[in-house]
C-alpha beads as a LAMMPS data file, in Angstrom:
LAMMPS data file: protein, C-alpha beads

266 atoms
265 bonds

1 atom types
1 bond types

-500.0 500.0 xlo xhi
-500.0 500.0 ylo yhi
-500.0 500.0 zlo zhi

Masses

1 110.0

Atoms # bond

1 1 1 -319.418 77.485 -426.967
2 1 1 -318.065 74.043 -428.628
3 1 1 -315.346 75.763 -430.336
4 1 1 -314.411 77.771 -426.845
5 1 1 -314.072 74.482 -424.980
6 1 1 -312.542 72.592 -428.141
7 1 1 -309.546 76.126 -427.636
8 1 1 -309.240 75.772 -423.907
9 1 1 -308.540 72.101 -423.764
10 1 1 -306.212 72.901 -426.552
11 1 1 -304.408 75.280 -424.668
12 1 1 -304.372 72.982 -421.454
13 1 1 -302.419 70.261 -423.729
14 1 1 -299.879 72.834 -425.600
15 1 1 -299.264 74.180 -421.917
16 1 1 -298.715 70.227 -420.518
17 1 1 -296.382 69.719 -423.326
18 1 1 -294.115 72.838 -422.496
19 1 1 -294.281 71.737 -419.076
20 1 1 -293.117 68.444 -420.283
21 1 1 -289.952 70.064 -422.559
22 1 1 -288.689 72.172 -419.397
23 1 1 -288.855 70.462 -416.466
24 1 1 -288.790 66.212 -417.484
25 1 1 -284.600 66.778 -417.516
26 1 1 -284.385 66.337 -414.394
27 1 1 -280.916 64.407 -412.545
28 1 1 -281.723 60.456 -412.262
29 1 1 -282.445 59.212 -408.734
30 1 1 -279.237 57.996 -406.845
31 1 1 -280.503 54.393 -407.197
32 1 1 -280.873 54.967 -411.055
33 1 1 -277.554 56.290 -411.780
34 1 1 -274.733 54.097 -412.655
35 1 1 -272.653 52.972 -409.762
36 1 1 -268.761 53.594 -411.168
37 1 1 -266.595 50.433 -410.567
38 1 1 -263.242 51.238 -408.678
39 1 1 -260.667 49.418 -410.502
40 1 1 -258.190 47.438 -408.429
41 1 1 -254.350 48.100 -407.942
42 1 1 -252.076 45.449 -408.925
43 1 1 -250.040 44.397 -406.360
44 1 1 -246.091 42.853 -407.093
45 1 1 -243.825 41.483 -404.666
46 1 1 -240.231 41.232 -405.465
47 1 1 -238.104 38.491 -404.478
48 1 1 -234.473 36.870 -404.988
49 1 1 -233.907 34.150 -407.475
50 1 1 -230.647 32.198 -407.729
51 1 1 -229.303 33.316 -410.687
52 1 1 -226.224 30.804 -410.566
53 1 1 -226.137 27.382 -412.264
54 1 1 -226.048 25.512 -408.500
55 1 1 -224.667 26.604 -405.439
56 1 1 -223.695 24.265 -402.532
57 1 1 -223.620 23.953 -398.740
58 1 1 -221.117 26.620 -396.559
59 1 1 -220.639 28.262 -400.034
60 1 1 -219.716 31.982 -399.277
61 1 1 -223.004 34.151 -400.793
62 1 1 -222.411 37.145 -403.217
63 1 1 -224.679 39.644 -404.267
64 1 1 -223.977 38.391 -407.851
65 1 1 -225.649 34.775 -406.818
66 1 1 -228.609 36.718 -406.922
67 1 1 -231.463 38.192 -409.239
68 1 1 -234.717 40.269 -407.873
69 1 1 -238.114 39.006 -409.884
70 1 1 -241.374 40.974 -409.593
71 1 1 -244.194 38.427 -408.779
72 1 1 -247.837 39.005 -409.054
73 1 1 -249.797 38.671 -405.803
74 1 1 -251.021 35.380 -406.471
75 1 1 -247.129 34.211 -407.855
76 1 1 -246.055 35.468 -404.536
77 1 1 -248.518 33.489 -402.541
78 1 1 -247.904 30.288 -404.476
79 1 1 -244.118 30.479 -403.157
80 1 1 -245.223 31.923 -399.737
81 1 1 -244.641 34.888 -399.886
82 1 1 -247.029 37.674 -398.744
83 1 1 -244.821 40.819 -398.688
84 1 1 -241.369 41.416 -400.553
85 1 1 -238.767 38.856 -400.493
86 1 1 -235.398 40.617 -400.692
87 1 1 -233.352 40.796 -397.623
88 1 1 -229.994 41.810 -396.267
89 1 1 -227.750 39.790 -395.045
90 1 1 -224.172 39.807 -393.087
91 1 1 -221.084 39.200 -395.158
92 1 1 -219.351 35.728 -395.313
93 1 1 -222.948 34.707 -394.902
94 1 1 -223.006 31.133 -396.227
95 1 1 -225.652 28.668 -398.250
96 1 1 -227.443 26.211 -395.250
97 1 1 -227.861 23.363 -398.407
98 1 1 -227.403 22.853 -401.979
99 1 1 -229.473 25.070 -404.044
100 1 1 -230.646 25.071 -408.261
101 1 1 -230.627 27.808 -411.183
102 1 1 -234.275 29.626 -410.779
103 1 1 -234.677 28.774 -406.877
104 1 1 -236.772 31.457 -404.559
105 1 1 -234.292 32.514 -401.847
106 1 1 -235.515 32.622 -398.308
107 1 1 -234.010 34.043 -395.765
108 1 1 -234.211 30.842 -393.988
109 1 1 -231.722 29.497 -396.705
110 1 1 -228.344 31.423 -395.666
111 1 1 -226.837 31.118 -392.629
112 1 1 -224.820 34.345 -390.979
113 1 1 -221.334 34.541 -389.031
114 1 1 -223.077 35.313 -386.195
115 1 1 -225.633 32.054 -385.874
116 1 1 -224.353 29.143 -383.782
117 1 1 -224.230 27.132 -386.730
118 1 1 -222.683 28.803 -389.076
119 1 1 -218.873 27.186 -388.214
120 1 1 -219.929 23.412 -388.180
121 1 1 -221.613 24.510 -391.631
122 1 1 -218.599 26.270 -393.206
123 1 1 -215.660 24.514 -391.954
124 1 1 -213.946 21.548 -393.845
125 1 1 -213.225 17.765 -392.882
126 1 1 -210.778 16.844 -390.595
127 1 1 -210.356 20.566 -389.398
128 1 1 -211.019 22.046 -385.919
129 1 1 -211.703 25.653 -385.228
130 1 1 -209.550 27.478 -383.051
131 1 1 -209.900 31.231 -381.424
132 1 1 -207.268 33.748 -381.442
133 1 1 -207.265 36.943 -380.229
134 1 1 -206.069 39.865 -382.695
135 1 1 -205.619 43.113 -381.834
136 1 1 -209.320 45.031 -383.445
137 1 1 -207.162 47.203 -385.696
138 1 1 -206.703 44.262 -387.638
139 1 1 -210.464 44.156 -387.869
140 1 1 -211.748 47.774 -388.399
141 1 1 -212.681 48.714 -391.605
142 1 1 -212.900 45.226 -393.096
143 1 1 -209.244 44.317 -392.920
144 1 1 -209.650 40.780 -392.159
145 1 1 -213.341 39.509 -392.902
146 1 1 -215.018 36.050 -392.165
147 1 1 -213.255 34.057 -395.651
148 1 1 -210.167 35.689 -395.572
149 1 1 -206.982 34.207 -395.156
150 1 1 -204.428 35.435 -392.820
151 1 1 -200.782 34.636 -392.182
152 1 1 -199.641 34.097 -388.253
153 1 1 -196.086 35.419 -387.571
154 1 1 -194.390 34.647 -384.073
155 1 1 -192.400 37.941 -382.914
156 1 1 -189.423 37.134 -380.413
157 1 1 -187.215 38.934 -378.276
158 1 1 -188.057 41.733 -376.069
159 1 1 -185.685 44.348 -377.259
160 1 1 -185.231 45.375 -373.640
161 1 1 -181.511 46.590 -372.532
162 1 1 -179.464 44.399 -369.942
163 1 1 -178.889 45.414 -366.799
164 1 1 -175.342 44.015 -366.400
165 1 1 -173.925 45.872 -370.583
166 1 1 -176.271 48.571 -370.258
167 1 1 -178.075 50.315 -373.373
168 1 1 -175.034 48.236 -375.734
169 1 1 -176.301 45.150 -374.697
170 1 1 -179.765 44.235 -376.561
171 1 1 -182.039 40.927 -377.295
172 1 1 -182.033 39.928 -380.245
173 1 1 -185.572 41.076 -381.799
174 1 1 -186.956 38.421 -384.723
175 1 1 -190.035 38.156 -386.650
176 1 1 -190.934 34.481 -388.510
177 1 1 -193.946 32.416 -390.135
178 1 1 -195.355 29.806 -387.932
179 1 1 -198.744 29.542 -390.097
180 1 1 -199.127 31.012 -393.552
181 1 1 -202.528 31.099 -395.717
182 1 1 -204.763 30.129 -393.155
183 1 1 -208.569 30.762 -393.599
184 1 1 -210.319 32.419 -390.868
185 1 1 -213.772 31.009 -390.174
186 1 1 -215.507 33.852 -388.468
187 1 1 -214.242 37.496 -386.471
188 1 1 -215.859 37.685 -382.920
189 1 1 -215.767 40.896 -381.193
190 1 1 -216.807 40.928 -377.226
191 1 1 -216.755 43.471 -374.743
192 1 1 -215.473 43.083 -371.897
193 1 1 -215.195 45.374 -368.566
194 1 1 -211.633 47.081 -367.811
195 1 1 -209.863 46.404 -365.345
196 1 1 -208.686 50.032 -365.008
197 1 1 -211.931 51.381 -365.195
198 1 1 -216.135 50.864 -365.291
199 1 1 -215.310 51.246 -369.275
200 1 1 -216.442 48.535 -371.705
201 1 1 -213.381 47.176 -374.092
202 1 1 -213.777 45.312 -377.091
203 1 1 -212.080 42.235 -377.060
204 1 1 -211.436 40.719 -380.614
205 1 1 -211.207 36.620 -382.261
206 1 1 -210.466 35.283 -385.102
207 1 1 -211.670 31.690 -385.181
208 1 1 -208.979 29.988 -387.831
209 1 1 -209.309 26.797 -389.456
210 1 1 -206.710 24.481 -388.314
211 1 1 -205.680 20.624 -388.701
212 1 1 -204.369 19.037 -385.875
213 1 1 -200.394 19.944 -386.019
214 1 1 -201.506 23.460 -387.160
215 1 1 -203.108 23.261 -383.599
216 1 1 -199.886 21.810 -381.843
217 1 1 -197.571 24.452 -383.686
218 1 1 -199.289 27.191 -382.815
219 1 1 -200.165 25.782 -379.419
220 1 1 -196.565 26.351 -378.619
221 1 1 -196.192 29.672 -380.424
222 1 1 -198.509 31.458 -378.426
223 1 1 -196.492 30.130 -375.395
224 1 1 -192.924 31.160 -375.961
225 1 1 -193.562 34.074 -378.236
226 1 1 -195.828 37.245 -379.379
227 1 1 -198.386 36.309 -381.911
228 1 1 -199.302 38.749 -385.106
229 1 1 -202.047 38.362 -387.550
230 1 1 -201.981 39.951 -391.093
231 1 1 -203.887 39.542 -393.755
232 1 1 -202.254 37.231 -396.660
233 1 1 -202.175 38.703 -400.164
234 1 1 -201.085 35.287 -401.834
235 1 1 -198.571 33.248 -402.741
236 1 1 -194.826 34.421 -401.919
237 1 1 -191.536 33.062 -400.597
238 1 1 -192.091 32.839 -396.665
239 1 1 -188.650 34.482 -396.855
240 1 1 -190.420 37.859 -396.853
241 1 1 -191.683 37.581 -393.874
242 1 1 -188.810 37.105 -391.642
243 1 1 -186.794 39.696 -390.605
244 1 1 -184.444 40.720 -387.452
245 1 1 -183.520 44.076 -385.589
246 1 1 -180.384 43.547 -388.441
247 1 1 -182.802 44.427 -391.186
248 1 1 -184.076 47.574 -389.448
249 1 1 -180.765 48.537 -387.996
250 1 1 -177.832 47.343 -390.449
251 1 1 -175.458 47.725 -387.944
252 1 1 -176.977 46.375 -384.717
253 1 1 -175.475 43.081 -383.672
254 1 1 -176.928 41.709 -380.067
255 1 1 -174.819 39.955 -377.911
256 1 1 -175.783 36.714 -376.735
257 1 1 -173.466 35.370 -374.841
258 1 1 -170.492 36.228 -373.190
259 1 1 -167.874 34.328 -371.792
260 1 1 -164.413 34.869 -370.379
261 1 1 -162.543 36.306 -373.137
262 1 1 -164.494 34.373 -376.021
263 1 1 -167.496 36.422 -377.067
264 1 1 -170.295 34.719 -379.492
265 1 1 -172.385 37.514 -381.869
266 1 1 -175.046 36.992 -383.834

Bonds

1 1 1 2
2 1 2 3
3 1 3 4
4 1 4 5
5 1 5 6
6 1 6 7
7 1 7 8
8 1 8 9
9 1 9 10
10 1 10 11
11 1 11 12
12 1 12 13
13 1 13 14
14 1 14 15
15 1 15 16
16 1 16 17
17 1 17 18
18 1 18 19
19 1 19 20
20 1 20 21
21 1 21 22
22 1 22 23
23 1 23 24
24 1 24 25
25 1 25 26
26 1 26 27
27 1 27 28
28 1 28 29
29 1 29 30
30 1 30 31
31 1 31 32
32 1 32 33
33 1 33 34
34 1 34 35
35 1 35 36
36 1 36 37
37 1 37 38
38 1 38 39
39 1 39 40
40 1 40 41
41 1 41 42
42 1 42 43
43 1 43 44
44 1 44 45
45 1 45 46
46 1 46 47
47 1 47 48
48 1 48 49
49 1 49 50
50 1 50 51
51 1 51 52
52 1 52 53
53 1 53 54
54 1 54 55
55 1 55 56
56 1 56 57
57 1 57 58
58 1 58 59
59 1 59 60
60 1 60 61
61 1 61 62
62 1 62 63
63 1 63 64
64 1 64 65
65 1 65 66
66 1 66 67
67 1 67 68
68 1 68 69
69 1 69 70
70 1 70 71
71 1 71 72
72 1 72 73
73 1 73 74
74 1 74 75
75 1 75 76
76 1 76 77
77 1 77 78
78 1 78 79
79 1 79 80
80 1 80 81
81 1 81 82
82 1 82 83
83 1 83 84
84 1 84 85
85 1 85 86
86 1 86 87
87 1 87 88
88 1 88 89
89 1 89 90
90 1 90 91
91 1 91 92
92 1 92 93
93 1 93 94
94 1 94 95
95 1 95 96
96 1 96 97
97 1 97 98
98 1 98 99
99 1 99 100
100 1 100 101
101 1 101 102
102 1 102 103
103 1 103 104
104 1 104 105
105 1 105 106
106 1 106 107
107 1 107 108
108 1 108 109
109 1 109 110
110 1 110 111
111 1 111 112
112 1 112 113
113 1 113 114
114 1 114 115
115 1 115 116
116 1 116 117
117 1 117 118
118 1 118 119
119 1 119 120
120 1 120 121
121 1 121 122
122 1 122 123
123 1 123 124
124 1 124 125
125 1 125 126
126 1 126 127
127 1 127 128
128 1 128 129
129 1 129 130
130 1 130 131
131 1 131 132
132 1 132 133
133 1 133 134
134 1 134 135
135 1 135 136
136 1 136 137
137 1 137 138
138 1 138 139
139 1 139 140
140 1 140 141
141 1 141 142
142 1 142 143
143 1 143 144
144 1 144 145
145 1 145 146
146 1 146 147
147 1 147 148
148 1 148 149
149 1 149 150
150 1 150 151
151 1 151 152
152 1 152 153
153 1 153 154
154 1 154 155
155 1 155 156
156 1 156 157
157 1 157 158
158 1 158 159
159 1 159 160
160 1 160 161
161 1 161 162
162 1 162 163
163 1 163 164
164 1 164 165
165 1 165 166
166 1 166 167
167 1 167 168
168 1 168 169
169 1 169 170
170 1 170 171
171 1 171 172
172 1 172 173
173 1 173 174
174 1 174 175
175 1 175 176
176 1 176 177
177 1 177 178
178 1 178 179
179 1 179 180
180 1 180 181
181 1 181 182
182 1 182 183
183 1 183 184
184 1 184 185
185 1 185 186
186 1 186 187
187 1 187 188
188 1 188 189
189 1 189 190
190 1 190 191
191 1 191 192
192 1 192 193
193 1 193 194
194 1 194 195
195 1 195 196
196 1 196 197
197 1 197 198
198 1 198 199
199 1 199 200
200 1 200 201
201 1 201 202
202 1 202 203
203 1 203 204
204 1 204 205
205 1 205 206
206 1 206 207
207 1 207 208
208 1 208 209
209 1 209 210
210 1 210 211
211 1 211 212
212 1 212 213
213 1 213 214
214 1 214 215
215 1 215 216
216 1 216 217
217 1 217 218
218 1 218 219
219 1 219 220
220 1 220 221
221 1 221 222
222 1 222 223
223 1 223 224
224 1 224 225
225 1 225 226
226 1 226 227
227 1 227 228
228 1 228 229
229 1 229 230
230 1 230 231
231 1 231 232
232 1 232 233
233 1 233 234
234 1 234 235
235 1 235 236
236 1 236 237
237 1 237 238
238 1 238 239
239 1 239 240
240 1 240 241
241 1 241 242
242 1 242 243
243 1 243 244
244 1 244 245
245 1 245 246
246 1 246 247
247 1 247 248
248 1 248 249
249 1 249 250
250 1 250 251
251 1 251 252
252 1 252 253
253 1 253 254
254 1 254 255
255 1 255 256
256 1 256 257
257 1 257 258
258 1 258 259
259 1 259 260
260 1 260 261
261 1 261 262
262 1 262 263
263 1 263 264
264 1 264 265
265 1 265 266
């Protein structure tokens, strides 16, 4: 009977043991298991750096001037930045103050042609700024930008016939500098309302840096003649840009003035 009970309890511990083997692998409790740790992005902000020795105040900005840094997220908050720094800007756009090699750029730093400060910034001592409408041909396409400079030609003479001669008798037609090499400070384009029509036209203005005689001179021009603008492409005899209806028509002398029997040509 011993040995019976002695087998049974045997049996009763083989059989916990199996148990044990098979079913003790079970999965670990959620709260047992090891949490995984997500790891977190790094976030970079670019921005612009002067990459120029020094640049100063009203100086014309190029995309040269210019390098783009990466900055961690705390480099970018430590210069105030919390997104990225690069921007566009208009061109001619100018420097608003002096600035150093390795400088953060803001766009508070440059000035554009179209903020109301941007001539008393760019223009130079002892000039004034003066408007003058163009014609926007000269302007479309980048012809004549904000920093260019531009030549001002005074054309004379109508070219119309006289009544008294007939188609023989002609004005004298003549084309001559009155300002060469001037800068223009900024281009202007309005619209204004036709008078033909509900239509909107574009009106558009240079706005030329001029002393004080360049003023008076072309003051006058404006008055007693037809004013053209074209871009300058450097230095040449102002020769080249007069002419007369006798360089277009080799022939064609106008009449001026006649008298009796004397008769003056030129």
């Amino acid at each position: 009977m011993r040995s019976k009970i002695i087998l049974l309890v045997a049996v009763i511990a083989i059989a916990g043991g199996l148990f044990g083997v098979f079913f003790s692998n079970t999965e670990p409790s959620v709260a047992d298991a090891p949490q995984e740790v997500a790891e977190e992005k790094a976030v970079y902000y670019k921005s612009f750096v002067l990459a120029k020795e020094r640049v100063s105040k009203g100086q014309v900005i190029h995309n040269s001037d210019f390098k783009i840094v990466k900055l961690s997220e705390s480099e970018a908050n430590a210069v105030g930045l919390d997104d990225d720094g690069v921007f566009e800007y208009a061109p001619g756009s100018i420097y608003m103050h002096d600035m150093q090699q390795g400088q953060t750029v803001y766009f508070r730093d440059i000035v554009q042609p179209s903020d109301s400060e941007y001539v008393n910034l760019i223009i130079d001592k002892n000039h004034v700024p003066f408007p003058i409408k163009v014609s926007p041909t000269s302007i479309v396409g980048g012809v004549i930008n904000p920093g260019s400079n531009v030549d001002i030609l005074a054309l004379t003479g109508d070219g119309k016939a006289d009544n008294e001669f007939g188609a023989t008798r002609k004005e004298n037609i003549s084309i001559s500098p009155v300002l060469v090499n001037v800068k223009v400070l900024k281009v202007e384009v309005k619209q204004v309302e036709s008078p033909y029509s509900n239509n909107m036209l574009d009106e558009s203005y240079l706005i030329l840096e001029l002393n004080r005689k360049q003023v008076a001179i072309l003051t006058i021009a404006q008055t007693i003649s037809t004013i053209e603008v074209h871009k300058s492409v450097g230095n040449y005899p102002l020769t080249e840009l007069q002419a007369n209806a006798g360089d277009v028509l080799p022939d064609f002398k106008a009449i001026k003035e006649l008298r009796a029997n004397k008769v003056a040509v030129k």
